[in-house]
N, C-alpha and C positions, 0 to 999 in steps of 0.2 A: 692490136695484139700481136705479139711477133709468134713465132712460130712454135717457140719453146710453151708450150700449152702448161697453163698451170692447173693449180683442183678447181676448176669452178666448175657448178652446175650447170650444164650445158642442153639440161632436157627440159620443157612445157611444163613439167609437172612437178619440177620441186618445190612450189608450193603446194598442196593437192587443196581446191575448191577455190584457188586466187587466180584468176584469170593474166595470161600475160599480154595482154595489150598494150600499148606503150605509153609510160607516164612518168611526168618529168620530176627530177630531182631536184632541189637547189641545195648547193652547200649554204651552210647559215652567215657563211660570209665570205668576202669576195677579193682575188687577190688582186686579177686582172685590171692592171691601175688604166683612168682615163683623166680626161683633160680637168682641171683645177676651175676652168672658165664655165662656171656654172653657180647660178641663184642658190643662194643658202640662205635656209634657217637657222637662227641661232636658238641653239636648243640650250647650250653650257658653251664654260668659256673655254675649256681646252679636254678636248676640240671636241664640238658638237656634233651627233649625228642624226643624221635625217634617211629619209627614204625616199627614193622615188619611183617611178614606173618603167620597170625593166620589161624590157623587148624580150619576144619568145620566140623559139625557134623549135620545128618538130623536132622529134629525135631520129635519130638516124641506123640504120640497122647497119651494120659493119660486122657480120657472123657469116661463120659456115650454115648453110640451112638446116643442120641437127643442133643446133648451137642454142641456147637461150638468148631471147633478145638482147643483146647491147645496144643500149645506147649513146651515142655522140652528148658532149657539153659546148654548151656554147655560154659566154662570159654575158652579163647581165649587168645594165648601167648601174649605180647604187648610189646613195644619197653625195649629195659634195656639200663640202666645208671646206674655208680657210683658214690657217691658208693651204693647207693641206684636202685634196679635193673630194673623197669619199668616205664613205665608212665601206670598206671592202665585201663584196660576196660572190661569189662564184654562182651564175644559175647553170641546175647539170641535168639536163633530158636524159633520162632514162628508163629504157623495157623493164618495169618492175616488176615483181613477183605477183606484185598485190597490185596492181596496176587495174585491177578488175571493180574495184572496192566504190572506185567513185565514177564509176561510166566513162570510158572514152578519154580522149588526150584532153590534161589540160596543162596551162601557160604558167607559165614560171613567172611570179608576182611581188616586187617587194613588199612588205608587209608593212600598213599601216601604223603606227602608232596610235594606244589609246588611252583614254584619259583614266581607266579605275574598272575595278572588277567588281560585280558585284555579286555577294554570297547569299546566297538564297536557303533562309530557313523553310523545310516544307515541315518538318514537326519535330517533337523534343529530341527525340529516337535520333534524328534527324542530322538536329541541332549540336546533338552531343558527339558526336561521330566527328561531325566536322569542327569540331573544336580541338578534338583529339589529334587530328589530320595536323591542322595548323598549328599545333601545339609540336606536331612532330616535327613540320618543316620548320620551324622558327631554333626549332636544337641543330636542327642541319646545317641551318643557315649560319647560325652562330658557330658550330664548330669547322666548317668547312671555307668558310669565307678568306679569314686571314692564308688561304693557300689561291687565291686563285689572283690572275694581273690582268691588266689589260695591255693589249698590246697593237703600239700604234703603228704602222711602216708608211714608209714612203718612200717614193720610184720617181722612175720617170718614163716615159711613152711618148708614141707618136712619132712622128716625122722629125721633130724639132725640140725632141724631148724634152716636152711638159712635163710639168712635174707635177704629181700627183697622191694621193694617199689614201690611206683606210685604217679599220680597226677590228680585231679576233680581240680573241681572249686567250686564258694560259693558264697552267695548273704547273706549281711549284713544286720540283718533283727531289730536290734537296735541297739541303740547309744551303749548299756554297755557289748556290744558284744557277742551276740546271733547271730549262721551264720547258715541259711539252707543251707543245699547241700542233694545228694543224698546216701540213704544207704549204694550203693551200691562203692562206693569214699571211705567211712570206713570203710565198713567191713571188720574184723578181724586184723584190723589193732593195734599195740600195743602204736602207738605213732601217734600223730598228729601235723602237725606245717601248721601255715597259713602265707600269705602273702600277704600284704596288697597294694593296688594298690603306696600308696608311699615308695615301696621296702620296708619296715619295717615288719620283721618276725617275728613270735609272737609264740608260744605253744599254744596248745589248748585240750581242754578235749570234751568228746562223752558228750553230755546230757542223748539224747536216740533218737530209731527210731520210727520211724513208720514202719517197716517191721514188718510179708511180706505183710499187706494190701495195703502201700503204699510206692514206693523210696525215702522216707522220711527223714534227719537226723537232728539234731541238733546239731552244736558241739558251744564251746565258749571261746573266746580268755579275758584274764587278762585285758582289757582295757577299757576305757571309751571314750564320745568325737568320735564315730566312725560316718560316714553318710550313715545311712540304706537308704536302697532303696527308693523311692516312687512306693504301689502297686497300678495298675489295676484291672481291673476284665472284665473275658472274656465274660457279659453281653453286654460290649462296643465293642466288635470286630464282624467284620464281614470279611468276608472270602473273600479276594486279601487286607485287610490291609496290611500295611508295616508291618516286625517284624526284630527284630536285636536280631541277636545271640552277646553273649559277654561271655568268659570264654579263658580259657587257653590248648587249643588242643594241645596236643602233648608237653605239659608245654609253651607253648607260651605264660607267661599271658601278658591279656589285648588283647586278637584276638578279633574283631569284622568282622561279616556278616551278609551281610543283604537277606532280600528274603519277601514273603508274609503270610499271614497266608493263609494254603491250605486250609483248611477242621478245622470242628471244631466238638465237641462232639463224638471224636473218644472213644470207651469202645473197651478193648483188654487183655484179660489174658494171661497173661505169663506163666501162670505156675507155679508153686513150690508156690501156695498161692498168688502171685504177681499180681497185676493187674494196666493198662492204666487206669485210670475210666476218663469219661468226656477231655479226653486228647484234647491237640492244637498242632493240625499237620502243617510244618512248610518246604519250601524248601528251607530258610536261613542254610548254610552248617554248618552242625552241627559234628564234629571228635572227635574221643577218647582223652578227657583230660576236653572237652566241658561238661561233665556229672555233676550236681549242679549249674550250672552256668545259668545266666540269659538269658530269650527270652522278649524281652522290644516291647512295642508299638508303633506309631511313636511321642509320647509326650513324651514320655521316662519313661512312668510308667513299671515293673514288672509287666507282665502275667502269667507267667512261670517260671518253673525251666528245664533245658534243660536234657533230661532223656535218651531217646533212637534213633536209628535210624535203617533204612530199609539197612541191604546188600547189596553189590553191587559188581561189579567187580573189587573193589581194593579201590575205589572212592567213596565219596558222592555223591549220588541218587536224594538228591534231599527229600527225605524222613523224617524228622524229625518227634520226640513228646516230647512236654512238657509237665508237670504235672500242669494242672490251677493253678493259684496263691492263688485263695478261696481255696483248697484241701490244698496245701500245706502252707500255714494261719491257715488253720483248726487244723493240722496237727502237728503245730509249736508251737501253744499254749497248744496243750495237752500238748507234752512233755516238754514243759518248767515249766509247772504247776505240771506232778506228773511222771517226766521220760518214761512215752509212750503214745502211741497215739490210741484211739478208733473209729472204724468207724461207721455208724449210719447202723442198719440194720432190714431189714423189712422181711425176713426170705420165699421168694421163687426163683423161677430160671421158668425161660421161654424165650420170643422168639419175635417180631414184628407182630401182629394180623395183617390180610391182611386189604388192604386198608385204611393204616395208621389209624387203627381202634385201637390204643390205645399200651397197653402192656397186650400179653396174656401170663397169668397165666400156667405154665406145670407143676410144683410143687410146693407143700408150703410145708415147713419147722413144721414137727409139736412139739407143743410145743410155734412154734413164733411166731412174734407180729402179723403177716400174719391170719395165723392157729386160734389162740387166737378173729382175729377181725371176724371170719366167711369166710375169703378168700378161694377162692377150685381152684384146676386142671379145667380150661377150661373157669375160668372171665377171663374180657379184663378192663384193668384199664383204664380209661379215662382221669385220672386229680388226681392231689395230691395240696391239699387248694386250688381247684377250678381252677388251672392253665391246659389247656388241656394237652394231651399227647397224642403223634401222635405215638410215639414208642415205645419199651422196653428202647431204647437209650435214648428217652426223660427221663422216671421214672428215671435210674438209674443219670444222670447228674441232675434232680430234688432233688433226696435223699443225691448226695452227698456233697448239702449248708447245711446239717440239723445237728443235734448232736446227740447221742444216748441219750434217755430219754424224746426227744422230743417228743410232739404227733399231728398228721398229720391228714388231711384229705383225704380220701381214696376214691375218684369216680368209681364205677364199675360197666362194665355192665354184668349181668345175664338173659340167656332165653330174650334177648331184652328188660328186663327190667332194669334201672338204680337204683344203690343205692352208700347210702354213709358212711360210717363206718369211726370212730375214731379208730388210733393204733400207739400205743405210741413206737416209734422203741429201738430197744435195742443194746447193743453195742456188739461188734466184736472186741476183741484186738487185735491192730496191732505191739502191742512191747513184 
């Protein structure tokens, strides 16, 4: 983290009853390319993916000790295929919020493949419910699908630059072919090719990211006449909605799973600059390959771009997060507009003021919009354009619908008295 401290929650307690012990993340798929010279399953013929048993590493705490745990990632082996050698994932240890939920550190796992799920009638009541369910995901699937690609890259690594590859996924985000996915799907990749839900394979080129602010990319294929998604926004959801994962796990493309929205307004640093902001947490099974690829509503709009998940013992948890669709909209138009992407930033770091009394203040940034507007160590912000704020969690998912350059209204309380100050935020490049 450099020095210019952006909004993350920095305090024990922004989750209140999730313990922050330290527990690892893995993105759902992986960029960090390795060697091609590795046994392969043939799953399909272009190109097949498989899984294997990625190596863990603890996480690593790299904070100031008033700080919320961060943790370190460290890169995770992932299936190889020829001739191209993996299907891509990123494994990312991190001090999570919720990191309490399943006891203790655990190890970051490729995840099995398995042969069939099975739906269990327990009675009519039952029966009908989840017919309903499935009768929802199956309109999702049908309306959402023709928007999403697969996306294959290939690199080279090593000493002697092998050559090597993997697979994310992508959500078609115009007709003239502009495809979000995530950073971390292309990083360092030298070549890009996508695939389009009507098998039609195309080339594609980087635009630019949004790293490391956000897992953000933009790449874009030679074509026109494409069917970009229809977005959401996570103003409409409420937490047990339906949500449908769709991407290509393990190169599967076109997997769809379905599950609920858990939680919502999740903020989670990663580490290395990277950060969750406002993320949608999600127990629709999310696998390495799944990374860029769409989390839908039950109307079938785009909420989501499917980013990371919780470790587990081999298996999905049950754990997902996506990056809101406002973020990653935000995100998409910078860099389609000047090749990177700026985050809006208000220039302190602090923590959840007790009894949901707002977002308290632990430092400001001097020099920033913060510092600049009169902001100090020990206000509690209440509201930003008059909209309350119960948390640090709240500000920071408030700040991040906004743009840099914009100028906000600042609620604050001081000495129990209230005020309000104008501050015009400033931007943070994330490319």
């Amino acid at each position: 983290m450099s020095d210019n401290i952006d909004e993350t929650n920095t305090g024990d307690t922004a989750e209140p009853g999730l313990p922050s012990s330290e527990q690892p993340l893995e993105h759902a798929s992986e960029p960090s390319f390795t060697t091609s010279e590795q046994p392969v399953e043939h799953v399909w013929e272009d190109p097949p993916g498989a899984a294997s048993e990625p190596a863990t590493e603890p996480a690593q705490r790299a904070y100031p000790p008033e700080t919320v745990p961060i943790p370190a990632w460290s890169p995770a082996p992932a299936a190889y295929e020829p001739p191209r050698a993996r299907t891509p994932w990123r494994a990312i240890l991190i001090s999570a919020l919720i990191a309490g939920l399943l006891g203790g550190a655990i190890g970051a796992f490729a995840v099995p493949r398995k042969s069939g799920v099975t739906i269990e009638r327990v009675s009519a009541t039952g029966s009908a419910v989840k017919q309903d369910l499935l009768t929802g995901v199956a309109s999702v699937a049908q309306s959402v699908m023709p928007s999403i690609v697969r996306v294959d890259v290939t690199g080279a690594t090593g000493p002697f630059g092998q050559s090597a590859s993997g697979t994310g996924s992508g959500v078609i985000y115009s007709s003239d072919g502009y495809i979000i996915t995530n950073n971390h799907v292309i990083d360092g990749a030298s070549s890009i090719r996508v695939t389009l839900s009507t098998g039609q394979q195309l080339p594609a080129k980087l635009i630019g990211t949004a790293s490391p602010g956000d897992d953000i990319a933009v790449i874009k294929v030679d074509k026109t006449g494409l069917t970009p998604a229809t977005f959401g926004s996570t103003s409409d959801l409420s937490v047990g909605d339906l949500a449908v994962a769709i991407g290509s796990p393990f190169g599967l493309q076109g997997t769809v799973t379905a599950g609920v929205i858990s939680a919502l307004h999740r903020n989670i640093n990663l580490g290395q600059g990277e950060n969750l902001t406002d993320a949608i947490q999600t127990d629709a099974p999310i696998n390495p390959g799944n990374s860029g690829g769409a989390l839908a509503d039950g109307k079938g709009d785009v909420i989501g771009i499917n980013t990371a998940i919780l470790g587990g013992s081999g298996g999905n948890v049950g754990v997902g997060f996506a990056i809101p669709i406002s973020i990653a909209k935000r995100d998409a138009d910078q860099i389609i507009q000047t090749g990177h992407a700026q985050r809006p930033f208000l220039g302190i770091s602090g923590d959840n003021a007790p009894n949901s009394g707002g977002a308290l203040v632990q430092s400001v940034v001097s020099g920033g919009p913060a510092a600049k507007a009169g902001l100090r160590a020990g206000d509690a912000i209440v509201a930003l354009d008059g909209k309350a704020l119960m948390s640090f969690d709240d500000l920071i998912a408030a700040l991040s619908t906004h743009q840099p350059g914009q100028k906000v209204q600042v609620t604050y309380v001081r000495s129990g008295a209230r005020h309000t100050v104008t501050v015009t935020l400033s931007a943070v490049s994330s490319g």
